[in-house]
Every structure is written in structure tokens, then in C-alpha cells.
C-alpha positions in Angstrom: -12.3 -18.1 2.1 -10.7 -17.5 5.8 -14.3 -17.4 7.5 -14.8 -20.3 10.0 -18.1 -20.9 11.4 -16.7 -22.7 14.8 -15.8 -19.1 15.7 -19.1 -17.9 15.6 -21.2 -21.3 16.0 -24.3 -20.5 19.0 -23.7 -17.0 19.1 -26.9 -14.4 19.7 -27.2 -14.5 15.8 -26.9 -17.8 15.2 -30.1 -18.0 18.3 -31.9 -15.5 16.3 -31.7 -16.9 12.6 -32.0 -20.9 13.6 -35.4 -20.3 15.8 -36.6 -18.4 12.9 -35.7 -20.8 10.3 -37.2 -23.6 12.3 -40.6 -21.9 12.6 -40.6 -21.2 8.9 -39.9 -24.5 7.9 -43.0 -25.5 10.1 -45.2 -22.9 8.8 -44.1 -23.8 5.3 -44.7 -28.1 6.2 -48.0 -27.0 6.9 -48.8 -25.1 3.5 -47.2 -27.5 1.4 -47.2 -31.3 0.5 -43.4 -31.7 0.0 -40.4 -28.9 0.4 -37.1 -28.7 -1.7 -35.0 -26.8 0.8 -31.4 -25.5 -0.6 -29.3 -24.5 1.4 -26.8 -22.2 0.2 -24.0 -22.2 2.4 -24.7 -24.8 4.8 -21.0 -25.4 6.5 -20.0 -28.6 8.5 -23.3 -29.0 9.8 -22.6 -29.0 13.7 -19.8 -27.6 16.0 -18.0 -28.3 19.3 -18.0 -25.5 21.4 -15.9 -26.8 23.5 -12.8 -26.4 20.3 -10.2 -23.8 20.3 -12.2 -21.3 18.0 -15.5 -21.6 20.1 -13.1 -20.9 23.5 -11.4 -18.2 21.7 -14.5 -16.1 20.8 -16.3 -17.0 23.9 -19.7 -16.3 21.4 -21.1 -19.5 22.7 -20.7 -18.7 26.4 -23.4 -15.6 25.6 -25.3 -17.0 23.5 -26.4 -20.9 23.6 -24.9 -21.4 26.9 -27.2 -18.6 28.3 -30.7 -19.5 26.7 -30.0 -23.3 28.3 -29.6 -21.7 31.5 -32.4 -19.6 31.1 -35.8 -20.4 33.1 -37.6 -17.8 30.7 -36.9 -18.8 27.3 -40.0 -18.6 25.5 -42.0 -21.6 23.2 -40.2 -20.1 19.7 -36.6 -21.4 21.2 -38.2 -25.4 21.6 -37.4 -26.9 18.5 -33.8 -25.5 18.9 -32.9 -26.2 22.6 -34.6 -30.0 21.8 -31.8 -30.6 18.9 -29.6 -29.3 21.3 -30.5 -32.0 23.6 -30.6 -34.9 21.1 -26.9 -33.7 19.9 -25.8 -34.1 23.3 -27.2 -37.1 24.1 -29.6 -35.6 26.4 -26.8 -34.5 28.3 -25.3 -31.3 29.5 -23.2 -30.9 26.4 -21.1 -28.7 24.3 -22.2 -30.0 20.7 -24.7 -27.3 18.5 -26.2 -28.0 15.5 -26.1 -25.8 12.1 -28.7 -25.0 10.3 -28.0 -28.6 8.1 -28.6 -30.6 10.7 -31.5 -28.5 12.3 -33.4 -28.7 9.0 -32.5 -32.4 8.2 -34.0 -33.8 11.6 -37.2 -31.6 11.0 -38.0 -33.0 7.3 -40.6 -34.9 6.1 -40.3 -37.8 4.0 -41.5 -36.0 0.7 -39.3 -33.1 1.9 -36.0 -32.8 0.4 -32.6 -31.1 1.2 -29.7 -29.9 -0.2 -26.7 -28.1 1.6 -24.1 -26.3 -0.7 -20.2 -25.9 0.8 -17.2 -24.9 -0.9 -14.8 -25.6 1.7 -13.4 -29.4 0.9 -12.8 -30.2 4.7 -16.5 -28.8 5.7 -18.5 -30.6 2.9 -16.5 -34.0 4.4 -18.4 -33.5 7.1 -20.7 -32.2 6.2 -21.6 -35.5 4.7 -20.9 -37.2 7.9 -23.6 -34.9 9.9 -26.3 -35.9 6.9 -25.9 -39.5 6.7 -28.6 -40.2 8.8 -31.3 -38.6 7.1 -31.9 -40.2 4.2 -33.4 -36.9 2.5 -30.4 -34.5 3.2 -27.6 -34.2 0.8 -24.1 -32.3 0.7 -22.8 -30.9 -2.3 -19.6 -29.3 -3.1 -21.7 -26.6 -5.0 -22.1 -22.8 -5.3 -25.4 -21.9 -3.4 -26.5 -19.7 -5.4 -26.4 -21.4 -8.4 -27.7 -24.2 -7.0 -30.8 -22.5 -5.6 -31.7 -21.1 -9.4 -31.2 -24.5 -10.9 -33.1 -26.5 -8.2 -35.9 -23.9 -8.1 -39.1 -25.3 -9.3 -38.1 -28.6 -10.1 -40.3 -30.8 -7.9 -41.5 -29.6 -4.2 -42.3 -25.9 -3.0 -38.9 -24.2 -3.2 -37.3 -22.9 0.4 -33.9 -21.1 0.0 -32.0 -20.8 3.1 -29.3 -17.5 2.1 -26.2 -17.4 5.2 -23.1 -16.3 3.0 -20.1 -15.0 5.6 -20.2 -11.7 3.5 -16.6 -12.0 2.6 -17.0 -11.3 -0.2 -17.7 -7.9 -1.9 -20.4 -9.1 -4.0 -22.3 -11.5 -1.7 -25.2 -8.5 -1.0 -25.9 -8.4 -4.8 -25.5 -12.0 -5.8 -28.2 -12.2 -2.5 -30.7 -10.2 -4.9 -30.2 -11.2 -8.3 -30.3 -15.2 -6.7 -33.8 -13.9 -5.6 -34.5 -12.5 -8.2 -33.7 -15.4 -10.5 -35.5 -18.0 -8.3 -38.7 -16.2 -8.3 -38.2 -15.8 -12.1 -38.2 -20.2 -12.2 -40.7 -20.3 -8.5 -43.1 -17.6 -7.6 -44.1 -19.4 -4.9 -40.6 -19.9 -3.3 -39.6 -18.9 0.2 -36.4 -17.7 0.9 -34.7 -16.4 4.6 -31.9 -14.6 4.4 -29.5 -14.1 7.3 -27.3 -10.8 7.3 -25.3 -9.3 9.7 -26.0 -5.4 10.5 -22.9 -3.5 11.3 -24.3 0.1 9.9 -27.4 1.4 9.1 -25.8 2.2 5.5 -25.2 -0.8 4.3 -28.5 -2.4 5.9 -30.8 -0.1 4.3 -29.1 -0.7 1.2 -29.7 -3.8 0.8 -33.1 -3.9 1.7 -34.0 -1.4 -1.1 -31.9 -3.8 -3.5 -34.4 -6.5 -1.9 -37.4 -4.3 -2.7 -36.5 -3.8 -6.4 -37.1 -7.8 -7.1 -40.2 -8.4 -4.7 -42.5 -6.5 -2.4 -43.1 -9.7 -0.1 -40.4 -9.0 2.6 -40.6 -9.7 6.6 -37.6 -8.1 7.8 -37.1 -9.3 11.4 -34.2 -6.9 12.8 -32.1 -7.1 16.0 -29.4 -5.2 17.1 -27.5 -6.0 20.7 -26.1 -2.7 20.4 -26.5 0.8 19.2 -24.7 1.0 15.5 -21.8 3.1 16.8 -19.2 1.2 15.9 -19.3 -0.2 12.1 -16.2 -2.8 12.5 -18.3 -4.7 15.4 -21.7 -6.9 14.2 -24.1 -4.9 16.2 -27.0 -7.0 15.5 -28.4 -9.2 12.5 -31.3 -9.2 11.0 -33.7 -11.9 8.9 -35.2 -11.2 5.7 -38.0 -13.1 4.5 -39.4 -13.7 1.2 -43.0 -15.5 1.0 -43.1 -15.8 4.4 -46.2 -18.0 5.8 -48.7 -16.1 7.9 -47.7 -16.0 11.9 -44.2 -16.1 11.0 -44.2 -12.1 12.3 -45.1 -13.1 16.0 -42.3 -15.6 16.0 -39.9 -13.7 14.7 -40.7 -11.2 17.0 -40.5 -13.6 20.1 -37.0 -14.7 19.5 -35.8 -10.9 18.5 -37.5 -9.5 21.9 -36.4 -12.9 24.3 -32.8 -11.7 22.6 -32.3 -8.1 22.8 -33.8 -8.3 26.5 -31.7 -10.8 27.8 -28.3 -10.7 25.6 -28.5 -7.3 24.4 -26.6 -4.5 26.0 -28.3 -1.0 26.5 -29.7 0.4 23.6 -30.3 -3.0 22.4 -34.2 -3.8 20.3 -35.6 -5.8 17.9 -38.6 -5.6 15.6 -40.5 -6.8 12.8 -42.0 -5.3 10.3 -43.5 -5.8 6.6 -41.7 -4.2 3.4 
């Protein structure tokens, strides 16, 4: 696997998909006694953008960077830009959190947490970033697999899905993981980030989604019309078991996004499938 977060790490996407995930974790601490949250491909838990592959993308610079500087960010982006904060100390900084250590600092203690990483070097520190928090684990795990077998043993069930689609089969083992978890934990939750490139492959994989359940919240953005299919023109959440209000966050972030990062022809919306 060749994919490195760091390139990517506090990029419009990454805005999008950790403000969402942060309001569903809420949503969900307020339905439920205690949460088993997997984490399927959790990475080294927190970046420097101030390294060589954050400079060399210069994704940061319109993304995190921006929404600090922004007087207009709206209530959704809180929990985010405050573990932003505490990372740096409190200070202008260029540390950002993945979603490991956004989820870890949010949990209860009858919560639970388990982030899955193949990558040797990232699950070292990954287990660096989660020492702290006493109910956060790394494993050096297939996600996926891991998500089935945890599933319904002990704590509602949330399944964080955020592959790098490298991998030819990553749409497919998205659904049948679904699929199976559901099988073990009707009652599990599970976001899935994606990126959307073309409209082809998008819509596929929602109709792949729709074949296991017909509980989705699909909350779509796209920073640019889908002209160009090498480029990640947008991204897009999809929600299984989502709580109720999740929709008016989701679309908060999306619209705060596509207005103010988003080129023209740029929009986001949410909508039940």
C-alpha cells in the first residue's frame, strides 16, 4: 500500500467527513449507554502539516488552514477546530488530528475503541497517539474483519469505513462488511467516507449500498463539477443507522464547504436513500 495520509491530512474531505463523524458519535452517546467504535482503517492517528508530504500537496493550506481563519465557520466545525486547539497546545499550530484521536478524546468511559492499521510504521504510532485514553486501542488488524467479529459483542456497534480505495475491491468489501455486520448488529451505525471522482462509480456503489439496507443518509459534496475523473472532485458520507438530526449537520458542514472552498459549480446535499 503506497497511500499516505500526511499527503492528504486537513484537506476539504478530511473537514467534511471528521465534523460529520464527530456529530454522529454525539448523536449516537446520546442514544446509547456504551459504544464499541471500530475503526477500520484508522492510520497514525495525527499529522504534521508542516512535513514534506503536507507542504508538497499544499491540501492543508485550503482546507484546515482556511476554516481556522474563517470568522464564519458554523457550530458543526466546534468539536473539530477545539481538538485542533488542544493538539497544538492552544497555540497557532500545525498538528491535526485523525479521526483516532478525534474519536478517542470524545469517548465515554463505557465507550470503547478500536483502530485497525496495516501499515507497521503507522500502527507504532498509532499506539503512541492512543496511549492516553485508556479506552482506545491499535491493532495491526484488517478493518473489515475486525468490524464483523467485534459487531455485537458488548456496546452498540459504530463502524467508521475510510479505506484509500487502492484497492480494486475496497467498494465491495465496503458492502458485504455491511452487510455482514448488520447480519451479527442490526442496530449498528456505520459512516463511510468515499471519495467521488465520477458519477459512475458513485452511483454504483450506492445501489450496491441499497441492496444490504434501505437506511442510508448520503451526505454529498463535490468542490467541482465531475469533468475530470483522475481528480477527487468531491466526497461524499454514507450513513447507515444514522441518529435523527444527523441530516442538518451533515448538511451544515457540506454547505459551509462547497461555499467557501468549492470552486464554481461546486454543491453539497443530503438526502435519504
Amino acid at each position: 500500500m503506497n497511500y499516505r495520509h500526511a499527503f492528504h491530512a486537513g484537506n476539504f474531505a478530511d473537514l467534511h467527513k471528521h465534523a460529520i463523524v464527530l456529530a454522529m458519535l454525539s448523536a449516537l452517546q446520546k442514544q446509547s449507554d456504551a459504544l464499541s467504535v471500530i475503526d477500520t482503517h484508522a492510520g497514525a492517528g495525527g499529522y504534521d502539516l508542516s512535513g514534506e508530504m503536507a507542504r508538497r500537496s499544499g491540501e492543508a493550506q485550503a482546507g484546515i488552514f482556511r476554516l481556522k481563519a474563517a470568522t464564519d465557520a458554523p457550530a458543526v466545525f466546534g468539536p473539530l477546530l477545539k481538538a485542533v486547539a488542544e493538539m497544538n497546545g492552544g497555540k497557532p499550530g500545525d498538528l491535526y488530528p485523525g479521526s483516532p484521536r478525534l474519536i478517542a478524546r470524545a469517548l465515554r468511559k463505557t465507550d470503547r475503541y478500536v483502530g485497525c492499521e496495516l501499515r507497521p510504521d503507522d500502527v507504532h504510532i498509532l499506539r503512541q497517539t492512543l496511549t492516553p485514553y485508556v479506552s482506545a486501542q491499535a491493532l495491526e488488524a484488517d478493518g473489515y474483519a475486525t468490524a464483523v467479529e467485534r459487531a455485537g459483542r458488548g456496546g452498540r456497534a459504530f463502524v467508521v469505513i475510510d479505506p484509500p480505495f487502492e484497492r480494486p475491491d475496497d467498494y465491495r468489501q465496503i458492502a458485504a462488511t455491511t452487510r455482514a455486520v448488520l447480519a451479527r448488529a442490526p442496530d449498528a451505525a456505520l459512516a463511510v467516507w468515499l471519495p467521488i471522482k465520477d458519477l459512475e462509480t458513485f452511483d454504483a456503489f450506492l445501489r450496491s449500498m441499497e441492496a444490504v439496507t434501505g437506511n442510508l443518509l448520503v451526505a454529498e459534496l463535490r468542490l467541482r463539477p465531475l469533468t475530470d475523473p483522475m481528480k477527487m472532485n468531491g466526497c461524499a458520507m454514507v450513513m447507515v443507522n444514522a441518529p435523527a438530526g444527523l441530516d442538518a449537520a451533515a448538511t451544515e458542514a457540506g454547505d459551509w464547504i462547497a461555499s467557501r472552498l468549492g470552486e464554481k459549480g461546486g454543491r453539497s446535499r443530503v438526502w435519504s436513500a
